[in-house]
Residue frames as a rotation matrix with the C-alpha (Angstrom) as fourth column:
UNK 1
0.580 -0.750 -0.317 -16.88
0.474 -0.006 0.881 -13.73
-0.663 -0.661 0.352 38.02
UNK 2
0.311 -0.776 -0.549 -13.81
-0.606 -0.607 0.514 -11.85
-0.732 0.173 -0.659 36.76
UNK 3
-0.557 -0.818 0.145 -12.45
-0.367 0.400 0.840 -14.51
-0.745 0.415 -0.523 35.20
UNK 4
0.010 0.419 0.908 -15.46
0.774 0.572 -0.273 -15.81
-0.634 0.705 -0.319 33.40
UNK 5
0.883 0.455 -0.112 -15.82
0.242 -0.646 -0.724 -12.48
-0.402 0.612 -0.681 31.92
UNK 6
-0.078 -0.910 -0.408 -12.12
-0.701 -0.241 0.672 -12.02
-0.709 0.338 -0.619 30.76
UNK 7
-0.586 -0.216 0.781 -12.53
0.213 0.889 0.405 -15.76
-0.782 0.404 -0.475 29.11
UNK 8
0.068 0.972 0.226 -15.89
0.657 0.127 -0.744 -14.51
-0.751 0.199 -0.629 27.77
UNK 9
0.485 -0.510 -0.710 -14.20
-0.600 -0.785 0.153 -11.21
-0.636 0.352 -0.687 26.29
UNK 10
-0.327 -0.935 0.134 -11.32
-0.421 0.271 0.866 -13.76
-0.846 0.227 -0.482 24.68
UNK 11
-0.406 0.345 0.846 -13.97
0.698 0.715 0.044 -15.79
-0.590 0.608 -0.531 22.64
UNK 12
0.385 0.037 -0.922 -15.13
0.118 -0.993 0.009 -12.45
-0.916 -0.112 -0.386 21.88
UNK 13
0.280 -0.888 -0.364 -12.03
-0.686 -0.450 0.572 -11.45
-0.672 0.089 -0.735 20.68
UNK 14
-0.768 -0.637 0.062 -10.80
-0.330 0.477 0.814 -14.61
-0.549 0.605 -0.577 18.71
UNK 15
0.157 0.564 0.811 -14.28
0.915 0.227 -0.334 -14.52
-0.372 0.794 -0.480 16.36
UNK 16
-0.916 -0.017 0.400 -13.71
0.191 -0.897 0.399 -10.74
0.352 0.442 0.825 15.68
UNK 17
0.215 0.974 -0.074 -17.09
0.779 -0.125 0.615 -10.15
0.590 -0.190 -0.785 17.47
UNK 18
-0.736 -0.319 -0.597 -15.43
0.670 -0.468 -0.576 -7.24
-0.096 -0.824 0.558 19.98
UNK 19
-0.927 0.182 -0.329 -17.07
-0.225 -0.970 0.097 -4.27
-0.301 0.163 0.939 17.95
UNK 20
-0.817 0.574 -0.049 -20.63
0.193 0.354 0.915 -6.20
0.543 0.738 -0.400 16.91
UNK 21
0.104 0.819 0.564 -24.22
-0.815 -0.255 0.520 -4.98
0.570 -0.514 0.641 17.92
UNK 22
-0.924 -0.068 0.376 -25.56
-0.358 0.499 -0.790 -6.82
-0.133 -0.864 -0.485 20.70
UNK 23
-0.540 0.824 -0.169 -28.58
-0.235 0.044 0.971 -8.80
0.808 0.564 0.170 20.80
UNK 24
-0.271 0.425 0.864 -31.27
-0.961 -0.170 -0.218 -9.18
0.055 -0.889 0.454 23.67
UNK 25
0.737 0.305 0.604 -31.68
-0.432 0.899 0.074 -13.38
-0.520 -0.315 0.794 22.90
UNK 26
-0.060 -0.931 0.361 -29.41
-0.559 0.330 0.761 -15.99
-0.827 -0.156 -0.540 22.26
UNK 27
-0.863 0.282 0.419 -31.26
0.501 0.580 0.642 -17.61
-0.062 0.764 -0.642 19.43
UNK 28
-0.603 0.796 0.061 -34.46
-0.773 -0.601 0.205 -16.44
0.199 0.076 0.977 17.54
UNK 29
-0.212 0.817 0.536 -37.67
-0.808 0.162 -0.567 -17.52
-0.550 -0.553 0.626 18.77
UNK 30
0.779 0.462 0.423 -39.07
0.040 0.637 -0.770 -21.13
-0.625 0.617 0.478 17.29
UNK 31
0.221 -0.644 -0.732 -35.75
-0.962 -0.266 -0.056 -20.94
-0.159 0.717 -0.679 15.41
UNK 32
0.905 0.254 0.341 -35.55
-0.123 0.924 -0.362 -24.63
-0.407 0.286 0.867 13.36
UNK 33
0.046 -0.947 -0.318 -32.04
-0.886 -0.186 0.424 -25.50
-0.461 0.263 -0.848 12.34
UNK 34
0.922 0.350 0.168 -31.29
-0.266 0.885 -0.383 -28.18
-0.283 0.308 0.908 9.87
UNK 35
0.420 -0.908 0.003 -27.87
0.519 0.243 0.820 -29.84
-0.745 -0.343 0.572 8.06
UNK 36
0.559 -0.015 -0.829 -28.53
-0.496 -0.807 -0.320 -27.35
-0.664 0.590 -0.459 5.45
UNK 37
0.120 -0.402 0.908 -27.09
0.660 0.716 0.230 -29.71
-0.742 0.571 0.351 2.59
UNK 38
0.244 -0.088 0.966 -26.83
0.878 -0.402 -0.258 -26.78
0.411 0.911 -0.021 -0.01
UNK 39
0.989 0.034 0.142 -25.76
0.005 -0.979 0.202 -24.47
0.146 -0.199 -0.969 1.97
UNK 40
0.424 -0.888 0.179 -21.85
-0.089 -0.238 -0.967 -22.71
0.901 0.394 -0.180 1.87
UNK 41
0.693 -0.200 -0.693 -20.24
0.705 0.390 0.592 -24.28
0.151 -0.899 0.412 3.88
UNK 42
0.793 -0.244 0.557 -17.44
-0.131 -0.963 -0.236 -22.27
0.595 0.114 -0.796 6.29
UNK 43
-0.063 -0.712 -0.699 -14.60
-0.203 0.695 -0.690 -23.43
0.977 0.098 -0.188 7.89
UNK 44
0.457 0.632 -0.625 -14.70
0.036 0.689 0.723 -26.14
0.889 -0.353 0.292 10.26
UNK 45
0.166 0.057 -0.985 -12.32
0.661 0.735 0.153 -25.64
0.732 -0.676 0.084 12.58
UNK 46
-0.786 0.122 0.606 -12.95
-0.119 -0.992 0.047 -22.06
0.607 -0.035 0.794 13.15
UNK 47
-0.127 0.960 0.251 -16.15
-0.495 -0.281 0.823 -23.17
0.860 -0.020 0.510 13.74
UNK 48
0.759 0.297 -0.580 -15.60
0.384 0.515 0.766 -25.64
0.526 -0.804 0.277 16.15
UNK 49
-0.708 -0.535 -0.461 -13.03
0.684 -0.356 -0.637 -23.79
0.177 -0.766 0.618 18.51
UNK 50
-0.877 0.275 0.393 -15.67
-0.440 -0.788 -0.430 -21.16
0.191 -0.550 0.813 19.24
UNK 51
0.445 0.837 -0.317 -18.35
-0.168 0.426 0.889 -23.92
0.879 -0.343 0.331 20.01
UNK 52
-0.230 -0.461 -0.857 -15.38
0.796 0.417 -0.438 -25.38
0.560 -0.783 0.271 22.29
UNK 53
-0.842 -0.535 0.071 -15.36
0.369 -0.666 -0.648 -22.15
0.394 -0.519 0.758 23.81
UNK 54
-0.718 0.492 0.492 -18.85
-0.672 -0.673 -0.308 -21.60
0.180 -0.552 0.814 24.64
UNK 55
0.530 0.614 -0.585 -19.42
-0.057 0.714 0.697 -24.96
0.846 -0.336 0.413 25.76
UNK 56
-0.311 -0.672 -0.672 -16.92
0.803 0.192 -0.564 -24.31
0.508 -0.715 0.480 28.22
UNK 57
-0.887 0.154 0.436 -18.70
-0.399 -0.730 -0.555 -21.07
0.233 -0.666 0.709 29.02
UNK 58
0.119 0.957 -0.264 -22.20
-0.281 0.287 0.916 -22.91
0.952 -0.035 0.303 29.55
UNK 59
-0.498 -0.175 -0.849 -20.53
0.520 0.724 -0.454 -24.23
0.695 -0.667 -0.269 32.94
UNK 60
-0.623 0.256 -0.739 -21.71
0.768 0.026 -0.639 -20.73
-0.145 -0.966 -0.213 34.11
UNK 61
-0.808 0.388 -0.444 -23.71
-0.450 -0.892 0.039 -19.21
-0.381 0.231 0.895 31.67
UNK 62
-0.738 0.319 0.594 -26.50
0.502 0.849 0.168 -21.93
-0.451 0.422 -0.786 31.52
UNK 63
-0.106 0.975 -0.196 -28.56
0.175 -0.176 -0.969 -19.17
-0.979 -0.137 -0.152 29.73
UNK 64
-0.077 -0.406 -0.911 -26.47
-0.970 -0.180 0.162 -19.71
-0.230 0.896 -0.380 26.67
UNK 65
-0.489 -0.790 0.369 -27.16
-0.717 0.605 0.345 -23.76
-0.496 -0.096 -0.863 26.51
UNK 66
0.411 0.562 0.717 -29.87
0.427 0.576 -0.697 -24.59
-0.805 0.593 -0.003 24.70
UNK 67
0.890 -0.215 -0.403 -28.79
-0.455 -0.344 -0.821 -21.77
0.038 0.914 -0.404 21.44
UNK 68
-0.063 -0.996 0.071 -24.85
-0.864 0.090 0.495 -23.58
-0.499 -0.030 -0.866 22.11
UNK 69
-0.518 -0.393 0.760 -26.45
-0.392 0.898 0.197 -27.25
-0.760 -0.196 -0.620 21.65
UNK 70
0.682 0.562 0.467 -28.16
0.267 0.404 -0.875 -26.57
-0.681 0.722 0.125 18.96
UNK 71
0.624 -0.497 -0.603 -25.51
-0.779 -0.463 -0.423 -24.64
-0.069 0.733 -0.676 17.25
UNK 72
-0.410 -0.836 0.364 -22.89
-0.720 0.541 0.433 -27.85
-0.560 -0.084 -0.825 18.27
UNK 73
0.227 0.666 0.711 -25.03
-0.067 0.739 -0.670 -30.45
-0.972 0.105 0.212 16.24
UNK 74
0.960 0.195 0.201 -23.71
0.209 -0.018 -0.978 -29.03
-0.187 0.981 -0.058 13.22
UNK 75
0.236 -0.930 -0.281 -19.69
-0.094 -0.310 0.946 -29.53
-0.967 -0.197 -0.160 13.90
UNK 76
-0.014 -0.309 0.951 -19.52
0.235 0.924 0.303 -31.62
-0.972 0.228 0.059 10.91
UNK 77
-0.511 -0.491 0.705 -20.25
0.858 -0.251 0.448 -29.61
-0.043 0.834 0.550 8.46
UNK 78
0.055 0.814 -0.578 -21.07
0.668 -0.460 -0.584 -26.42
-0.742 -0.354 -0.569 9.59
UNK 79
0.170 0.550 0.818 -22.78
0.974 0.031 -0.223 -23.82
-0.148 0.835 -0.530 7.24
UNK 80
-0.766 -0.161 0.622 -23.29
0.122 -0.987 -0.105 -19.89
0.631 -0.005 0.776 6.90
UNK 81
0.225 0.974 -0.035 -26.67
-0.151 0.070 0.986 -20.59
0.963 -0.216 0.163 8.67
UNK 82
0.199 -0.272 -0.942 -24.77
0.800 0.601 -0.005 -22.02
0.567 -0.752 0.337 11.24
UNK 83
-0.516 -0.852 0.088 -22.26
0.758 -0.503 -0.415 -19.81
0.398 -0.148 0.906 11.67
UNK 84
-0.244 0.397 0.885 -25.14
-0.206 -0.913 0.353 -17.04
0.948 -0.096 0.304 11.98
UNK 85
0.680 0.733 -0.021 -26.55
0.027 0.003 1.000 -18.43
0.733 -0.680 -0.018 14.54
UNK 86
0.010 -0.759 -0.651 -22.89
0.999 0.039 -0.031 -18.63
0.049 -0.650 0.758 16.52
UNK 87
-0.761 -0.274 0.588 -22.22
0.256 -0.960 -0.116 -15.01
0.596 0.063 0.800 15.49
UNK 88
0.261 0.819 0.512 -26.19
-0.119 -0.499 0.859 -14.40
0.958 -0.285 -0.033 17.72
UNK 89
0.777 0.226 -0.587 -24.74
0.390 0.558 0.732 -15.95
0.493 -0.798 0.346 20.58
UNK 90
-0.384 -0.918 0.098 -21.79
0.749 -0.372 -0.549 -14.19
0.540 -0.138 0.830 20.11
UNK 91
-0.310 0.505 0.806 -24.04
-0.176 -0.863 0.474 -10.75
0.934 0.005 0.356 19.74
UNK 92
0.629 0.536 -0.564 -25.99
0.388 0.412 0.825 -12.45
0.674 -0.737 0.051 22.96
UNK 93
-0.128 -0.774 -0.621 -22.27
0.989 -0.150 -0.017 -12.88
-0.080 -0.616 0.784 25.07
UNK 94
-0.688 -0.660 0.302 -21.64
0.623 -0.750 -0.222 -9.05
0.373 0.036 0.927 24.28
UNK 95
0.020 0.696 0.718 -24.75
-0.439 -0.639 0.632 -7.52
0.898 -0.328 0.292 25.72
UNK 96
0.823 0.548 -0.150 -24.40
-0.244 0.580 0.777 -9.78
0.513 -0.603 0.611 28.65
UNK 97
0.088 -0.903 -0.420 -20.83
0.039 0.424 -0.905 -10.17
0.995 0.063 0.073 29.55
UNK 98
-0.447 -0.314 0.838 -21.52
-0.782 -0.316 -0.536 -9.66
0.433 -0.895 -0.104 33.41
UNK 99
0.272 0.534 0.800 -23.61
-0.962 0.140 0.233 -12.36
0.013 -0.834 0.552 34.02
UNK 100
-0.571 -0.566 -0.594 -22.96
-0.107 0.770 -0.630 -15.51
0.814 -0.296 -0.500 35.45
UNK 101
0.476 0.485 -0.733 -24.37
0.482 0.554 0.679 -17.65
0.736 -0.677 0.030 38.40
UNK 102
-0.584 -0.385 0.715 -24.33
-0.594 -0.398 -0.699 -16.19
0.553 -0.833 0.004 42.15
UNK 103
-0.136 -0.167 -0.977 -23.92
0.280 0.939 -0.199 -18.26
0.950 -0.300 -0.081 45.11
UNK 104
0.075 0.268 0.961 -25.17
-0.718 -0.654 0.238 -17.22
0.692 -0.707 0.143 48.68
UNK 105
-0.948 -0.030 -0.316 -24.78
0.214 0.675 -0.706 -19.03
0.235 -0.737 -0.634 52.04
UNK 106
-0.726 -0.169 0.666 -27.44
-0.188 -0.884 -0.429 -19.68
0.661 -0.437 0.610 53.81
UNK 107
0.647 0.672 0.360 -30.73
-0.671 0.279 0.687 -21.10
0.361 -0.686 0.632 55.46
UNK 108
-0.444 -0.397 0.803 -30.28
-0.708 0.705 -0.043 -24.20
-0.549 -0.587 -0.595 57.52
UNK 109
-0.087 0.312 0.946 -32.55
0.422 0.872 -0.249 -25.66
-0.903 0.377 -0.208 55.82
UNK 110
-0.902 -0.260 -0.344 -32.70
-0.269 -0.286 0.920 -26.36
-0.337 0.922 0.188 52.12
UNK 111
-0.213 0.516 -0.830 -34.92
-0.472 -0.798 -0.375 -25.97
-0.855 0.312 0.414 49.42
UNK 112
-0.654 -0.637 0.407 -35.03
0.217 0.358 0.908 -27.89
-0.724 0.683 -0.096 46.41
UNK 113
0.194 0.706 -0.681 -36.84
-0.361 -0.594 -0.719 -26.54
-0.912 0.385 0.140 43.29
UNK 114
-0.712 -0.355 0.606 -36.74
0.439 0.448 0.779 -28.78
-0.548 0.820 -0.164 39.71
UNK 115
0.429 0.781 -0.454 -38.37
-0.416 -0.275 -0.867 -27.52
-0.802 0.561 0.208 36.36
UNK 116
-0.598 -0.551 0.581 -38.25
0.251 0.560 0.789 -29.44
-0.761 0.618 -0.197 33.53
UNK 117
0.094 0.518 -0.850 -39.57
-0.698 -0.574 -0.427 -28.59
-0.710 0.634 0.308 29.53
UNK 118
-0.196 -0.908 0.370 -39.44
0.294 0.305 0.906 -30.06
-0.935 0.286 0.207 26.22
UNK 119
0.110 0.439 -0.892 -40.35
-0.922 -0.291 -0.257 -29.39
-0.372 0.850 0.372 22.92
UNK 120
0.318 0.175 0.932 -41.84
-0.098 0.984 -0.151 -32.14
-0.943 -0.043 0.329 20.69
UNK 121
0.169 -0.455 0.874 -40.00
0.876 0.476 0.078 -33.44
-0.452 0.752 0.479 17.96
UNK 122
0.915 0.036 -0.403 -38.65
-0.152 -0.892 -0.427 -30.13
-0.374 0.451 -0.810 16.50
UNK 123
-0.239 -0.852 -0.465 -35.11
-0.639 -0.223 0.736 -31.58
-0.731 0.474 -0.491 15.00
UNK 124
0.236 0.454 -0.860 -36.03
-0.855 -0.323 -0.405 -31.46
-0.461 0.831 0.312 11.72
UNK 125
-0.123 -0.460 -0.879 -33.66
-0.942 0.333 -0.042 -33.83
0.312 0.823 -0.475 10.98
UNK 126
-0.761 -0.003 -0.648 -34.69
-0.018 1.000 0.016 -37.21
0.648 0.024 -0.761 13.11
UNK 127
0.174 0.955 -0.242 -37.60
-0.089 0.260 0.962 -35.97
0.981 -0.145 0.130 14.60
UNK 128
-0.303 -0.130 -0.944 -36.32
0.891 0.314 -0.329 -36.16
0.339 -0.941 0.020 18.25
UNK 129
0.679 0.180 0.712 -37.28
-0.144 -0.918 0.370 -33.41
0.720 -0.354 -0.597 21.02
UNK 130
-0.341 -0.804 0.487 -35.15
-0.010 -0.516 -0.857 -31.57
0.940 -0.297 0.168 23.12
UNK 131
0.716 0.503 -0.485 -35.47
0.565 -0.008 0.825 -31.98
0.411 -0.864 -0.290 26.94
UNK 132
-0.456 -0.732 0.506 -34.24
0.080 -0.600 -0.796 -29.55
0.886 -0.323 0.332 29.74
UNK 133
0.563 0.507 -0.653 -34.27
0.785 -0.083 0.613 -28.99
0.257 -0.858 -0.445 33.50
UNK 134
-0.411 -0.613 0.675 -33.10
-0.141 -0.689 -0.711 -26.74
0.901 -0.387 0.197 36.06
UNK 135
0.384 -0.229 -0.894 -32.37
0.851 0.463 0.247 -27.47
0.358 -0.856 0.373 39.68
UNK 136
0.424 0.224 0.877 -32.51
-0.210 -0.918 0.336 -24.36
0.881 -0.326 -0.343 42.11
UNK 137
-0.006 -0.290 -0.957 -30.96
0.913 0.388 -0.123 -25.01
0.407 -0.875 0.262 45.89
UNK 138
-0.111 0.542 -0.833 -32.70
0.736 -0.518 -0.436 -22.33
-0.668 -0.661 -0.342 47.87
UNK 139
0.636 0.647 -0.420 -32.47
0.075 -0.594 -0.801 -19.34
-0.768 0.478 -0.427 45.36
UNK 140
0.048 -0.976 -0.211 -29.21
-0.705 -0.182 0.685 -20.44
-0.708 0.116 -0.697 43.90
UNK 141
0.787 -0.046 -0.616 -29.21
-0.500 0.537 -0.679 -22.25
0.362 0.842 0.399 40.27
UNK 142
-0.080 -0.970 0.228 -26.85
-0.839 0.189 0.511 -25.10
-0.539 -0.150 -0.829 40.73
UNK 143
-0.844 -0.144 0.517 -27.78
0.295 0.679 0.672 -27.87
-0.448 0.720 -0.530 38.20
UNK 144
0.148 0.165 -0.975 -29.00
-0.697 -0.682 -0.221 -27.17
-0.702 0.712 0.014 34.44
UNK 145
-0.682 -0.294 0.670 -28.97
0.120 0.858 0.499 -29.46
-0.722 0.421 -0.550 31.71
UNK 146
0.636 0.476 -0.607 -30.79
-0.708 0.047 -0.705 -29.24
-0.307 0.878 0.367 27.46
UNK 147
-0.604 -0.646 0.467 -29.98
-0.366 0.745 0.557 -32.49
-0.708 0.166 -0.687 25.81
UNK 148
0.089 0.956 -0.278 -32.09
-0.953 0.164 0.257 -33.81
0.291 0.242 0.925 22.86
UNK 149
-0.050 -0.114 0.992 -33.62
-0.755 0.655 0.037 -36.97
-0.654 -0.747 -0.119 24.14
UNK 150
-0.656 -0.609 0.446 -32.37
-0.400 0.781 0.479 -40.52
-0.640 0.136 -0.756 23.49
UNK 151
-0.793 0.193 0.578 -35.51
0.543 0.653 0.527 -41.72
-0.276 0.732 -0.623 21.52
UNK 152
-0.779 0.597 0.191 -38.27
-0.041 -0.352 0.935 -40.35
0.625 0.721 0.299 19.13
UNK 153
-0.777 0.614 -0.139 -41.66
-0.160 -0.405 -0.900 -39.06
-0.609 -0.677 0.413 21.10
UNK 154
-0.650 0.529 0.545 -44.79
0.760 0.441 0.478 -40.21
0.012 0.725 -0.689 19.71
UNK 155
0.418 0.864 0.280 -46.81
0.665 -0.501 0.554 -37.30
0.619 -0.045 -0.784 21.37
UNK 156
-0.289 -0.342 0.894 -45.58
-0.326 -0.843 -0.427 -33.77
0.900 -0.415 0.132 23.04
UNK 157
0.756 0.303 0.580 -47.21
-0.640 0.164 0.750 -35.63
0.133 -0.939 0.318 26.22
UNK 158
0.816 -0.578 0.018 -44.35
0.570 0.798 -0.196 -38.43
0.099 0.170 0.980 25.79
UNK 159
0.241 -0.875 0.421 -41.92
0.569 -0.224 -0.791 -35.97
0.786 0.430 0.444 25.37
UNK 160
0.116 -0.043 0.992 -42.91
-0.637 -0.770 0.041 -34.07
0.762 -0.637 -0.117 28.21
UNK 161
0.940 0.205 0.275 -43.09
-0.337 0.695 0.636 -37.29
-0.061 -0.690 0.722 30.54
UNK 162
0.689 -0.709 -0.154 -39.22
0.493 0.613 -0.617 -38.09
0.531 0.349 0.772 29.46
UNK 163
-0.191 -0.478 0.857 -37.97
-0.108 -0.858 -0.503 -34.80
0.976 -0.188 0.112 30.17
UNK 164
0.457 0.542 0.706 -39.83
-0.843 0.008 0.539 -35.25
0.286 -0.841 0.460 33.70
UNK 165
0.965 -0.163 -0.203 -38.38
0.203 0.961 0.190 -38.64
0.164 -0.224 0.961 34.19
UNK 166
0.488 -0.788 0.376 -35.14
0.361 -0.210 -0.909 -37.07
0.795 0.579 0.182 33.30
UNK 167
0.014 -0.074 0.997 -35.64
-0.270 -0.961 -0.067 -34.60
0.963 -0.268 -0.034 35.72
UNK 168
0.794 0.400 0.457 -36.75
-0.599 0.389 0.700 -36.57
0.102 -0.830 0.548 38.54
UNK 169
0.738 -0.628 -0.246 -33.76
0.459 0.735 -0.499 -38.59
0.495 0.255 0.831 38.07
UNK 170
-0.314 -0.878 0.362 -31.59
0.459 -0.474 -0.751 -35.87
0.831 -0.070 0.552 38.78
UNK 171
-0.116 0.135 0.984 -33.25
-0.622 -0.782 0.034 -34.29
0.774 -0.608 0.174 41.60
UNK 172
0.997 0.009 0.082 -33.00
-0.071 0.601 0.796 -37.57
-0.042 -0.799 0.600 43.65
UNK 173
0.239 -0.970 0.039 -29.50
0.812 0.178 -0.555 -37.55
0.532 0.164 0.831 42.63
UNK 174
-0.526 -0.265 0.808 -29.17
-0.185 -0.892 -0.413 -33.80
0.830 -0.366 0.420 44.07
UNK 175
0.525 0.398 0.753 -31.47
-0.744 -0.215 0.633 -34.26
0.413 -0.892 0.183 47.27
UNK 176
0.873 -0.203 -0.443 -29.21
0.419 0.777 0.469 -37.40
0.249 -0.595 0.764 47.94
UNK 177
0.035 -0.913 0.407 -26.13
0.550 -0.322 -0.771 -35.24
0.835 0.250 0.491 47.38
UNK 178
-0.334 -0.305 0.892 -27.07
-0.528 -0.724 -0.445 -32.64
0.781 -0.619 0.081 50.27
UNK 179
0.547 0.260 0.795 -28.32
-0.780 -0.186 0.598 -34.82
0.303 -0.948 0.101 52.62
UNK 180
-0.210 -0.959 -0.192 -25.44
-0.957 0.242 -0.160 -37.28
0.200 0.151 -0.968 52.44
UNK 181
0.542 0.588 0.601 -27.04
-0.636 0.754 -0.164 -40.32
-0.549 -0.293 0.783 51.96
């Protein structure tokens, strides 16, 4: 929408990021982030007004929420490492500033479609993995969600079977929602 891009432009705009290359991904591949204890640190609450701001765009850019929630893990003391990675997402936002979620009327009947992922134990720092779904309603994305999950995975089959549980959780929660139960 209009407005997300104007908002999207503003965050933009209040990192100094207007005139920076673009990049074609929001995070590098297999990228491992830690709390970087020796590393220079940069100021915090710089840093955390332009997380605020593009966790508030994730409402409709969910293709920016896994590289946001890892970057938000590190409010506390965030780094130059960090920071790079904000400044990709930035680089990301500017090659992308049109897109955004579209919404169609239509069948009678509906559709539901869930995928869910995770990745085993990849935060470096306690060893947890990251689950994520997505929730389709005919061809129309309308629930989204990357969270890391609540307790240590013993096996990438564990982790995948949470993330699934997760999921399944929410997609009885969404098939009760449309059929008004």
């Amino acid at each position: 929408s209009i407005k997300q891009t104007a908002y999207a432009r503003s965050i933009l705009t209040k990192a100094g990021m207007t005139e920076c290359n673009p990049s074609l991904y929001p995070m590098e591949p297999k990228l491992e982030l830690t709390k970087d204890e020796e590393g220079t640190p940069v100021n915090p609450t710089e840093y955390r007004s332009i997380i605020g701001g593009l966790r508030y765009l994730t409402h409709t850019r969910p293709d920016i929420s896994y590289a946001v929630g890892m970057a938000s893990r590190f409010m506390e003391r965030p780094t130059v490492q960090h920071q790079q990675v904000v400044k990709r997402i930035l680089r990301y936002i500017k090659w992308t500033i049109d897109f955004g979620l579209i919404y169609e009327r239509g069948k009678d009947e509906t559709e539901i479609i869930g995928y869910s992922d995770s990745n085993h134990a990849r935060d470096l720092n306690d060893r947890r993995s990251t689950g994520g779904m997505a929730f389709y309603l005919n061809a129309s994305l309308v629930a989204w969600a990357s969270q890391k999950q609540r307790c240590v995975a013993l096996s990438s089959c564990e982790a995948e079977f949470m993330a699934a549980t997760s999921a399944t959780c929410q997609g009885i929660w969404i098939r009760r929602l449309i059929k008004g139960i």
